[in-house]
N, CA, C and O atoms as CSV, one atom per row, in Angstrom:
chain,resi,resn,atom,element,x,y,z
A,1,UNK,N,N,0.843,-1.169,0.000
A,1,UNK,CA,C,0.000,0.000,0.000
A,1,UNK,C,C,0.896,1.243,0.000
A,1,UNK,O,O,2.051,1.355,0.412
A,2,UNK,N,N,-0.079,2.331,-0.676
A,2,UNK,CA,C,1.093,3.519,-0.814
A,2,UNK,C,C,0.738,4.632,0.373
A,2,UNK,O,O,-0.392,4.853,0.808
A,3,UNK,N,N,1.431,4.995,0.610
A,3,UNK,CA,C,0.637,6.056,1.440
A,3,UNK,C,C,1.355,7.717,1.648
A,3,UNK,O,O,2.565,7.664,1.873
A,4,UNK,N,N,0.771,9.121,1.601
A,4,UNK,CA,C,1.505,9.663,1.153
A,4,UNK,C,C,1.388,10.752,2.745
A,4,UNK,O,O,0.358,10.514,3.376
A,5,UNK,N,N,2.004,11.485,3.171
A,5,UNK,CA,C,2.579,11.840,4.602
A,5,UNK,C,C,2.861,13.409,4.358
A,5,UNK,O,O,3.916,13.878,3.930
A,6,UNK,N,N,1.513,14.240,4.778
A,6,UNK,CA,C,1.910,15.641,5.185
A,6,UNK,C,C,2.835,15.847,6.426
A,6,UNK,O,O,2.465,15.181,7.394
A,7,UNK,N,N,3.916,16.586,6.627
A,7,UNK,CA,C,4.563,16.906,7.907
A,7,UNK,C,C,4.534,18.107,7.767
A,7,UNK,O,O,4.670,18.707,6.701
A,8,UNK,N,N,4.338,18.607,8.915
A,8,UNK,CA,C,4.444,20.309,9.876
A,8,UNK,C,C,5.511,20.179,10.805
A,8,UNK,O,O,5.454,19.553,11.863
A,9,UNK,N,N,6.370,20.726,10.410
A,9,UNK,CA,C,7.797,21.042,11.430
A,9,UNK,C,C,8.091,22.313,11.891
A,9,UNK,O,O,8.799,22.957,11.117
A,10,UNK,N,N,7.642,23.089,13.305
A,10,UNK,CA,C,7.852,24.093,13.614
A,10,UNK,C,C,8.700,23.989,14.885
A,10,UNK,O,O,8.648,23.082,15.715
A,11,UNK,N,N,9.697,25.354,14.899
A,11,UNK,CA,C,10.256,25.637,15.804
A,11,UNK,C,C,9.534,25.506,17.394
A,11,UNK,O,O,8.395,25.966,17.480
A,12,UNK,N,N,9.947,25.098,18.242
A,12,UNK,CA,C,9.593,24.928,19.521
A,12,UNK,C,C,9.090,26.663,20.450
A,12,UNK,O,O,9.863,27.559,20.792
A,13,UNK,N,N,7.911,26.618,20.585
A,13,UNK,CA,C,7.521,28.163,21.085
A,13,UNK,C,C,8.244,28.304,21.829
A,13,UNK,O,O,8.342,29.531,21.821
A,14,UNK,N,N,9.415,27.690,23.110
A,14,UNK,CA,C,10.101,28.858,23.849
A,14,UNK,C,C,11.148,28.997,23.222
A,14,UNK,O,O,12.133,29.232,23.923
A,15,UNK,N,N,11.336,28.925,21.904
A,15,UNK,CA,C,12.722,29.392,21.167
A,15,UNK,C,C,12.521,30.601,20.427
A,15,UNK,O,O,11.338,30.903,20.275
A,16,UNK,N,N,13.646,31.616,19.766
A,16,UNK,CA,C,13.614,32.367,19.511
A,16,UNK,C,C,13.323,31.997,17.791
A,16,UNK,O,O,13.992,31.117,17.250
A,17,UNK,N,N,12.190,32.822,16.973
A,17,UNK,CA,C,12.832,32.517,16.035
A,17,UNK,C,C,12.433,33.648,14.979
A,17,UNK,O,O,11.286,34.015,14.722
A,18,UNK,N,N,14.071,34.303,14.210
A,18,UNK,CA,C,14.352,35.499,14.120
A,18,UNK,C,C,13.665,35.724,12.505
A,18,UNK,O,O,13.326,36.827,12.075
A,19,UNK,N,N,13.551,34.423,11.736
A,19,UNK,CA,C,12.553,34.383,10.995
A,19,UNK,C,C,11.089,34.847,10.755
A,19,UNK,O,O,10.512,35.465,9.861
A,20,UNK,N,N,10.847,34.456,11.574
A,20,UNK,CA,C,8.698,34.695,12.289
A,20,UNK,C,C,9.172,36.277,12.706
A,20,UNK,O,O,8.642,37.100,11.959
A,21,UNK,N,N,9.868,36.747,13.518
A,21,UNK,CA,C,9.584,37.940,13.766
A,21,UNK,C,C,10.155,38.945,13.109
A,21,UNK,O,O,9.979,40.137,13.361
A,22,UNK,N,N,11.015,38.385,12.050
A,22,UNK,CA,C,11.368,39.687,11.031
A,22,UNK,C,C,10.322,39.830,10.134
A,22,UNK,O,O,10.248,40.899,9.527
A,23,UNK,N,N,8.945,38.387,9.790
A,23,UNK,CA,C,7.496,38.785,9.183
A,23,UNK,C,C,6.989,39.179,9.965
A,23,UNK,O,O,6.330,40.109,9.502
A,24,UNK,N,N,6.798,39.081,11.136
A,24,UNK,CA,C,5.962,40.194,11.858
A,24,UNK,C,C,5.633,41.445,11.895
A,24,UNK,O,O,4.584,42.088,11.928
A,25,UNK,N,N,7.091,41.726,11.879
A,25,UNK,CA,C,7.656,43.292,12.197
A,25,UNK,C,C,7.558,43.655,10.409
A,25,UNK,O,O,7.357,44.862,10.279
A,26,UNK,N,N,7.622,43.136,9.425
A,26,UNK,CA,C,6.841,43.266,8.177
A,26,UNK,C,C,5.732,43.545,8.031
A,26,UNK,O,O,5.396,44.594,7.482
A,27,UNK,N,N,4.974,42.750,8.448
A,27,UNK,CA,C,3.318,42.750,8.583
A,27,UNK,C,C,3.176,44.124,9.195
A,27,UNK,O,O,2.218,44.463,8.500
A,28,UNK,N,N,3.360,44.993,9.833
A,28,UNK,CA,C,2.980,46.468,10.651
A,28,UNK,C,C,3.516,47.202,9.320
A,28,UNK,O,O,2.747,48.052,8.871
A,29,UNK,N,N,4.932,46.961,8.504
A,29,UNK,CA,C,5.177,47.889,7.357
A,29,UNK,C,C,4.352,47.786,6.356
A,29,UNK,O,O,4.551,48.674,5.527
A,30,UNK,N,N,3.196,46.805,5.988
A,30,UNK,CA,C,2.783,46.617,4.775
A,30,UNK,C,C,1.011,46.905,5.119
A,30,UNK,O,O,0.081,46.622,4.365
A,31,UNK,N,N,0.905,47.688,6.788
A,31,UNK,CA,C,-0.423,47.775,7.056
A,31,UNK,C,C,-1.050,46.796,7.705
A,31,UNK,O,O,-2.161,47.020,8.184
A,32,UNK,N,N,-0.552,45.763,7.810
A,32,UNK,CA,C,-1.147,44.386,8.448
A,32,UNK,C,C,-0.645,44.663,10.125
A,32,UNK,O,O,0.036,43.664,10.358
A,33,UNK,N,N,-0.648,45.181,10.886
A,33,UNK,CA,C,-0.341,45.374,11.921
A,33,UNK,C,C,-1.092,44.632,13.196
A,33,UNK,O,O,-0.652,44.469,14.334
A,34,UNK,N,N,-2.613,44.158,12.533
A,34,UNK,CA,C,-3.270,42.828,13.225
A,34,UNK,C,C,-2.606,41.662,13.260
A,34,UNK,O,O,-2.855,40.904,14.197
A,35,UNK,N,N,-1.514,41.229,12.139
A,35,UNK,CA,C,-0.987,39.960,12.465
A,35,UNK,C,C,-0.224,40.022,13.469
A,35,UNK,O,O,0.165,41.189,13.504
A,36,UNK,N,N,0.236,39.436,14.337
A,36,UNK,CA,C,1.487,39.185,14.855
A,36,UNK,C,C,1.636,37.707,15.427
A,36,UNK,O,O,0.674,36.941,15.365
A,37,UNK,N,N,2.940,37.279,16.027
A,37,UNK,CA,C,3.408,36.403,16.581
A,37,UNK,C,C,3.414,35.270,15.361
A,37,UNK,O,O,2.850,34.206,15.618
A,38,UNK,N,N,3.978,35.425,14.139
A,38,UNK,CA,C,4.424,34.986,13.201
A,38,UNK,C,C,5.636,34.129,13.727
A,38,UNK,O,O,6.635,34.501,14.342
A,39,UNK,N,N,5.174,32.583,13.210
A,39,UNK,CA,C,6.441,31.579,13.281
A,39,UNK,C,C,6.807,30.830,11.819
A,39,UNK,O,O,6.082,30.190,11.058
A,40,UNK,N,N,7.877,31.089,11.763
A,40,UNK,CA,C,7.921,30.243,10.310
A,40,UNK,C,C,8.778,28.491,10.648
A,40,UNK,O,O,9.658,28.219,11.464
A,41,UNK,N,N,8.137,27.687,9.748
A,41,UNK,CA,C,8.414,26.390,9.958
A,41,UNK,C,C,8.662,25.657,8.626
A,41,UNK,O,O,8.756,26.433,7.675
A,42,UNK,N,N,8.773,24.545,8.371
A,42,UNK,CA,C,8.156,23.792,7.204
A,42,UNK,C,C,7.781,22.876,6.754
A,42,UNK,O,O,7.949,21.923,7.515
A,43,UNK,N,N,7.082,22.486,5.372
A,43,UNK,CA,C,6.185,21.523,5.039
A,43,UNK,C,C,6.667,20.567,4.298
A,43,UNK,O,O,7.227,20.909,3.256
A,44,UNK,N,N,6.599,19.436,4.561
A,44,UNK,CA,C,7.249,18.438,4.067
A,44,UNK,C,C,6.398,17.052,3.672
A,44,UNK,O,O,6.025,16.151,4.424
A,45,UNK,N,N,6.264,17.164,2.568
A,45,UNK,CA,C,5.107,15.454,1.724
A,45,UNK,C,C,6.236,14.510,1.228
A,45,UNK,O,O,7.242,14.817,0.589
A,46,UNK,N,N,5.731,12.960,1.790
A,46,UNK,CA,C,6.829,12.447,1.089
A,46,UNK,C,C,5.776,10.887,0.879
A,46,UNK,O,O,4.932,10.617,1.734
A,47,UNK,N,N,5.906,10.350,0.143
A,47,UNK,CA,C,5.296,9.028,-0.026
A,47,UNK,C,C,6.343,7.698,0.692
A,47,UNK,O,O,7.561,7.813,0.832
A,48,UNK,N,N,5.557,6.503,1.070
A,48,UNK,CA,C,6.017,5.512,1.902
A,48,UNK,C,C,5.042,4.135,1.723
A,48,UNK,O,O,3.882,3.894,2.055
A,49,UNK,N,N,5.878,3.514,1.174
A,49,UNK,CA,C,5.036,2.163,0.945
A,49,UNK,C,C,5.071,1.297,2.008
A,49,UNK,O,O,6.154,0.923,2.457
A,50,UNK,N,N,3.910,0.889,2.520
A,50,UNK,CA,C,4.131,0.096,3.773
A,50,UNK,C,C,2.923,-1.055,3.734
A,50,UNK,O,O,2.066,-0.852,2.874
A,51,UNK,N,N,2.794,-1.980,4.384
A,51,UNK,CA,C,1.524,-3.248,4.673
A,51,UNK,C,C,0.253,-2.457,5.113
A,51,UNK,O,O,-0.773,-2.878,4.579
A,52,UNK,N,N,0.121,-1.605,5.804
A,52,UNK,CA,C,-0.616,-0.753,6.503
A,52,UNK,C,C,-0.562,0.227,6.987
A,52,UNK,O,O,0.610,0.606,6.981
A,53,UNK,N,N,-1.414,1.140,7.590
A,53,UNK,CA,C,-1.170,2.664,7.795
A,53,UNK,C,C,-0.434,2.204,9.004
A,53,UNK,O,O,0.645,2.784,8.881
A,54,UNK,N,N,-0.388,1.631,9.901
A,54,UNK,CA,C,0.938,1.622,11.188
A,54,UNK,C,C,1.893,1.693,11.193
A,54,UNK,O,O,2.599,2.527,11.761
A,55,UNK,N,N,2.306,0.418,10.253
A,55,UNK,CA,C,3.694,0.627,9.618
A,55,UNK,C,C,3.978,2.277,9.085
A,55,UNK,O,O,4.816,3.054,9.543
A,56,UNK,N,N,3.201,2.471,8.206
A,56,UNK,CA,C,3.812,3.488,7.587
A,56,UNK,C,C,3.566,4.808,8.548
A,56,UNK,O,O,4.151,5.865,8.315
A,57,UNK,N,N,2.844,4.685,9.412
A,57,UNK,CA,C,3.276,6.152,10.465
A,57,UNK,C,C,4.637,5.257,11.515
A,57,UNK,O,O,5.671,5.829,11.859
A,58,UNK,N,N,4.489,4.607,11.671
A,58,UNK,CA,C,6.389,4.171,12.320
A,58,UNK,C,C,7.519,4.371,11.573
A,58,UNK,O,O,8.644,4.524,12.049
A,59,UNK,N,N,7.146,4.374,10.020
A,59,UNK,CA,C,8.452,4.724,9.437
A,59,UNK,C,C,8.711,6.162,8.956
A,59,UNK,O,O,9.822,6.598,8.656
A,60,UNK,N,N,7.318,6.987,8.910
A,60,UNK,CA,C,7.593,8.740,9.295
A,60,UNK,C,C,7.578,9.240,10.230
A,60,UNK,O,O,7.813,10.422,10.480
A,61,UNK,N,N,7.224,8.196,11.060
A,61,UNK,CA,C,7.692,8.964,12.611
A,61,UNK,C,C,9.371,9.081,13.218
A,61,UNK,O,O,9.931,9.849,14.001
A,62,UNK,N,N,9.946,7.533,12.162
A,62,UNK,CA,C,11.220,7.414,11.797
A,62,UNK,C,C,12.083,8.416,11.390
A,62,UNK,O,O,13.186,8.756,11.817
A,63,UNK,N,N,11.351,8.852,10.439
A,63,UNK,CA,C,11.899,9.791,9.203
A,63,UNK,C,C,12.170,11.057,9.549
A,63,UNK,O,O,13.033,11.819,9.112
A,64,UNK,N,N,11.054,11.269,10.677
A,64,UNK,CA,C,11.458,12.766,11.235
A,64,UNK,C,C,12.405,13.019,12.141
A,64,UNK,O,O,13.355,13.797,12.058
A,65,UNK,N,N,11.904,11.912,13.506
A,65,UNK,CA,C,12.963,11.795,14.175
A,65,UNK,C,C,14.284,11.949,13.781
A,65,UNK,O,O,14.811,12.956,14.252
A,66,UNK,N,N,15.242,11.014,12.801
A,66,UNK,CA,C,16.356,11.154,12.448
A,66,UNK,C,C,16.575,12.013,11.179
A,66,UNK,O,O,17.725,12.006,10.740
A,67,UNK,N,N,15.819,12.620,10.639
A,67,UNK,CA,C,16.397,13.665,9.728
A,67,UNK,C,C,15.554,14.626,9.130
A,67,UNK,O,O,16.005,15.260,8.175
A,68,UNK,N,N,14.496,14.826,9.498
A,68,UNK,CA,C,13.447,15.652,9.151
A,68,UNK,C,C,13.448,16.842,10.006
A,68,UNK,O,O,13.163,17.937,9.520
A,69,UNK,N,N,13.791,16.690,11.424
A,69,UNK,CA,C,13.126,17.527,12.310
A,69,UNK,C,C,14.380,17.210,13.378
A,69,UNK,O,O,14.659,16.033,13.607
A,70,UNK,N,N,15.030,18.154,13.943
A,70,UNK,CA,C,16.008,18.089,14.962
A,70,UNK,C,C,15.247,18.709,16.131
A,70,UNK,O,O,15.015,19.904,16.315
A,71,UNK,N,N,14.886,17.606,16.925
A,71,UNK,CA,C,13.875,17.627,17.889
A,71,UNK,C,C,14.177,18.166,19.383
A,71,UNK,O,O,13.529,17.861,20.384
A,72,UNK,N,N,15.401,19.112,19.324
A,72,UNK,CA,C,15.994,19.736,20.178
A,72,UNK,C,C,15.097,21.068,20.123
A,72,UNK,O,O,14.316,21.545,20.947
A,73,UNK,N,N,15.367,21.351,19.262
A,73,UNK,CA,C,14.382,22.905,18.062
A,73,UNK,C,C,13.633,22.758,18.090
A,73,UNK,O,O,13.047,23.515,18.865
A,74,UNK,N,N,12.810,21.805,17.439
A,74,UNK,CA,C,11.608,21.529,16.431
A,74,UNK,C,C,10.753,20.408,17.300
A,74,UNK,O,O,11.151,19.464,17.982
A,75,UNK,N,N,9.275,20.937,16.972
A,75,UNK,CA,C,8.403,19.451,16.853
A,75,UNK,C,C,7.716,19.440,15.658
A,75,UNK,O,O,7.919,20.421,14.943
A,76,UNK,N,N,6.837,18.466,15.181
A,76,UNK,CA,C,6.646,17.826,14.212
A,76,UNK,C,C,5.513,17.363,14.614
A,76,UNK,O,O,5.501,17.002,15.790
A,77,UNK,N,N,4.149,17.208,13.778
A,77,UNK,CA,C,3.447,16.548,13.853
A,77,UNK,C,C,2.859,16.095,11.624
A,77,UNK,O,O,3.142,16.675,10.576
A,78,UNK,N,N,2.052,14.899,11.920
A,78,UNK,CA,C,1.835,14.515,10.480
A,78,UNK,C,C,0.730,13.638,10.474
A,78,UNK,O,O,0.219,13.136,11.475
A,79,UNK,N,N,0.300,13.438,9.020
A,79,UNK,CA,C,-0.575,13.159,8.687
A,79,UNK,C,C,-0.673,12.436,7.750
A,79,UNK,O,O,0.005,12.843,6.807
A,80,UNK,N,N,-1.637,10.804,7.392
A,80,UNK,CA,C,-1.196,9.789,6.700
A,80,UNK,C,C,-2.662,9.811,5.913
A,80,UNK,O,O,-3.780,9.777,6.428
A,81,UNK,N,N,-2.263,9.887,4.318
A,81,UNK,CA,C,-3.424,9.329,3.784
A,81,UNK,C,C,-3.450,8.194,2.521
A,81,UNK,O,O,-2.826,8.534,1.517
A,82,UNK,N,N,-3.942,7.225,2.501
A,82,UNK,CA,C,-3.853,6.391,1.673
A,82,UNK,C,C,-3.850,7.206,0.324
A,82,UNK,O,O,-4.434,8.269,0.112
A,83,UNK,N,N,-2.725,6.158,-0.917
A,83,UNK,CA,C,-2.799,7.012,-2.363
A,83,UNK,C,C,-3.086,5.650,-2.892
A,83,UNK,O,O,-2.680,4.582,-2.434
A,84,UNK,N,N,-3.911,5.867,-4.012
A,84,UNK,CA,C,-4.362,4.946,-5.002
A,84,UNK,C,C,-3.573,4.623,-6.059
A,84,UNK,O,O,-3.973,3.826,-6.908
């Protein structure tokens, strides 16, 4: 079975991150001054053939752990949907 794996990898909220708040502090120059507390992170799809959806969330839960997401920084959460 194929199965294909949204990931969300964002910086950990008590970290600093100089990214998110240099759009922030954007957002007030461009009039948007309602946004704030901008974090930037990123998105990551990857396909994984596995027997079943278990398997295949153990082997992106794999995937992040060791090289997707340095989990010192970052957490990660994801999402599995069967592909035809």
């Amino acid at each position: 079975m194929k199965f294909k794996a949204e990931i969300d990898v964002m910086p950990h909220d008590a970290l600093l991150d100089p990214q998110g708040k240099a759009v922030t502090n954007s957002m007030k120059n461009i009039g948007l001054a309602e946004i704030d507390g901008v974090r930037i992170g990123k998105h990551i799809r990857l396909f994984v053939e596995a027997d079943s959806k278990a398997l295949a969330e153990e082997k992106v839960d794999e995937a992040c752990k060791k090289m997707l997401a340095n989990q010192i920084m970052e957490s990660y959460v994801f999402s599995l949907s069967e592909e035809n």
